[in-house]
C-alpha positions as CSV (number, residue, x, y, z in Angstrom):
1,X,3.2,-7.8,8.4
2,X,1.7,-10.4,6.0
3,X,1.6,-9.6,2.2
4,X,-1.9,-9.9,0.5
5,X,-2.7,-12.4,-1.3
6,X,-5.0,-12.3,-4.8
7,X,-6.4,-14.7,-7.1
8,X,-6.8,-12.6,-10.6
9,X,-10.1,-12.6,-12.1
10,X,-11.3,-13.0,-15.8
11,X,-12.5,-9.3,-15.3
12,X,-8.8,-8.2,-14.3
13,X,-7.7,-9.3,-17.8
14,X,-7.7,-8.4,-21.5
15,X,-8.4,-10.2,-24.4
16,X,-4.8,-12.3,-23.8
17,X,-6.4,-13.0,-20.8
18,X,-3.0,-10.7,-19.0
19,X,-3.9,-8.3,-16.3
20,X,-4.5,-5.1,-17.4
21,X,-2.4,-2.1,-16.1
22,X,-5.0,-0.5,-14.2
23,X,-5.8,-3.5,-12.1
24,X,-2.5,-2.9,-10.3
25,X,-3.2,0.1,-8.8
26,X,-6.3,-1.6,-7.1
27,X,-4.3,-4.3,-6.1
28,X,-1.9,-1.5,-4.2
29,X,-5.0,0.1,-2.5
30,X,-5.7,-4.1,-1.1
31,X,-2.5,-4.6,0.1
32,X,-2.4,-0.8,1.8
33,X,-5.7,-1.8,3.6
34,X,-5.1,-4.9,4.7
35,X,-1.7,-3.8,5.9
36,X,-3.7,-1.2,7.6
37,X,-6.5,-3.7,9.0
38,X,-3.2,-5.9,10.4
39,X,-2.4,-2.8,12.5
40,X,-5.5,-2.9,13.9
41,X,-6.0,0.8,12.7
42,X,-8.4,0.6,10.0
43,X,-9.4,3.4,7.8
44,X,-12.6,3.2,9.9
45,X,-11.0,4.1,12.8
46,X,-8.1,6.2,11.3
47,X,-11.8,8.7,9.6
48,X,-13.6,8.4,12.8
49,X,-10.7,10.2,14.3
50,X,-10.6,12.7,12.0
51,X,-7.8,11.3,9.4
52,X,-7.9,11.2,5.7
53,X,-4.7,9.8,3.6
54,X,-5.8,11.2,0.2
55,X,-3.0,9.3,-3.2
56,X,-1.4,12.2,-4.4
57,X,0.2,10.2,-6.8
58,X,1.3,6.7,-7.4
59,X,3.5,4.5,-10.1
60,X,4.1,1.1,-11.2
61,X,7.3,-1.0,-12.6
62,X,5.6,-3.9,-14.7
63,X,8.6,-6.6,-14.9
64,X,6.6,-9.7,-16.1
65,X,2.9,-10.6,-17.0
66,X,0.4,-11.7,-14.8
67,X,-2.3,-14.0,-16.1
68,X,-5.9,-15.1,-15.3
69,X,-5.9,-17.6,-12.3
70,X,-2.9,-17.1,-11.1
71,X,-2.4,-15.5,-7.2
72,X,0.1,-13.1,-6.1
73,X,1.4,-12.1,-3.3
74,X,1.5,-7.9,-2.9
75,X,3.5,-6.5,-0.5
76,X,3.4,-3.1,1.4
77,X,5.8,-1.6,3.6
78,X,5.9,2.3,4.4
79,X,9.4,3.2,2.5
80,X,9.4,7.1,3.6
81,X,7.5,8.7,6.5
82,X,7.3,12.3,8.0
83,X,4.3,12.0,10.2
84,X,2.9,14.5,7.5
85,X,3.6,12.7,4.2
86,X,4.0,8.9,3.7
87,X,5.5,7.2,0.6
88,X,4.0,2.9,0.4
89,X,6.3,0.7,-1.9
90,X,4.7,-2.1,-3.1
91,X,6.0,-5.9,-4.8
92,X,3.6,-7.9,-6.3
93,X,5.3,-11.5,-6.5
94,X,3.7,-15.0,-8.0
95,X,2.3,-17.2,-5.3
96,X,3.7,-20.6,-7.0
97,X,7.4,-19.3,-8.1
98,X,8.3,-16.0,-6.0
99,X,8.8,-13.9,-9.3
100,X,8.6,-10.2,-9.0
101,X,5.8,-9.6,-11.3
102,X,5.6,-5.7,-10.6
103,X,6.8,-3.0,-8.2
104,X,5.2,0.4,-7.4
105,X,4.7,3.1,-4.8
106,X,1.7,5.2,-4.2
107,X,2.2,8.8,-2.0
108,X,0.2,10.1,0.3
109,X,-0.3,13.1,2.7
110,X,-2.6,12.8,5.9
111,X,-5.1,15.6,6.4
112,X,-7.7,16.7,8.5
113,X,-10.8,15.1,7.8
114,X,-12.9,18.4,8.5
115,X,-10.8,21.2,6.6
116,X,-8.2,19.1,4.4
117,X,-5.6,20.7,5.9
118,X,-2.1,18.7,6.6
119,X,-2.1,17.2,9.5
120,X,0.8,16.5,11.5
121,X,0.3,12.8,13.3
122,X,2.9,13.8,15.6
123,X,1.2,16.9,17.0
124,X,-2.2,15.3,16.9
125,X,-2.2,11.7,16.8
126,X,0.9,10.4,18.7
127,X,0.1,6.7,19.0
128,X,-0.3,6.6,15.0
129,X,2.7,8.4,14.6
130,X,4.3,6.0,16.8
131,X,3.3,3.1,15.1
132,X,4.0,4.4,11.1
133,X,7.5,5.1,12.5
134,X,8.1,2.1,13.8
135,X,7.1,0.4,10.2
136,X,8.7,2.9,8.3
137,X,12.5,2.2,10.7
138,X,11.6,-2.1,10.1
139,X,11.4,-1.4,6.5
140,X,15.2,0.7,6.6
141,X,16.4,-1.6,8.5
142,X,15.2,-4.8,6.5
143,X,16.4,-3.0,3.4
144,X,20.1,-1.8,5.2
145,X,19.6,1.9,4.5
């Protein structure tokens, strides 16, 4: 999968004309639905088949500043996976030099669109089980876990 790539705005930035915090957590949700469009499996499609991945929490590692005008590079890859639950890890690195800039994870649990009850993609949804798994064993396996 292909990381996403942003150009930082003048509105992403305070006065120092740094990102602010809060940006980075946007810039998660991008990468998670671009990584999702790549898929071809949308959140579109995933709601018009009755699946919702609701954050139930997310954090961020800030290891150097980002800056108005520069692009990054944010990468997603499913770390954990239980065809329940699904933990996302995230690296934001700069375009030009390759430094990590930040890390950070978001959780999430996958529900039934209709009663926002869990929902287990292995009982129900086979092929997308299939295919989070399949990210989720690239990811241990590029990592050596």
């Amino acid at each position: 999968m292909t990381p996403w790539l942003h150009k930082v705005q003048y509105y992403e930035t305070d006065q120092m004309q740094i990102v602010h915090h809060s940006n980075y957590i946007r810039w998660f949700e991008e990468a998670r639905t671009h990584l999702m469009e790549e898929l071809n499996y949308g959140y579109h499609q995933m709601e018009s088949e009755g699946i919702v991945i609701p954050v139930l929490s997310v954090q961020a590692a800030y290891k150097s500043m980002v800056r108005y005008g520069e692009s990054v590079w944010i990468d997603a890859q499913i770390k954990e996976f239980t065809g329940v639950k699904m933990v996302i890890g995230y690296s934001v690195r700069d375009k030009v030099t390759g430094e990590l800039r930040t890390i950070g994870e978001t959780k999430h649990a996958f529900l039934d669109k209709e009663s926002y009850r869990p929902l287990s993609l292995k009982r129900k949804h086979k092929g997308l089980y299939d295919l989070f798994k399949k990210l989720h064993e690239e990811y241990l396996q590029k990592e050596g876990v």
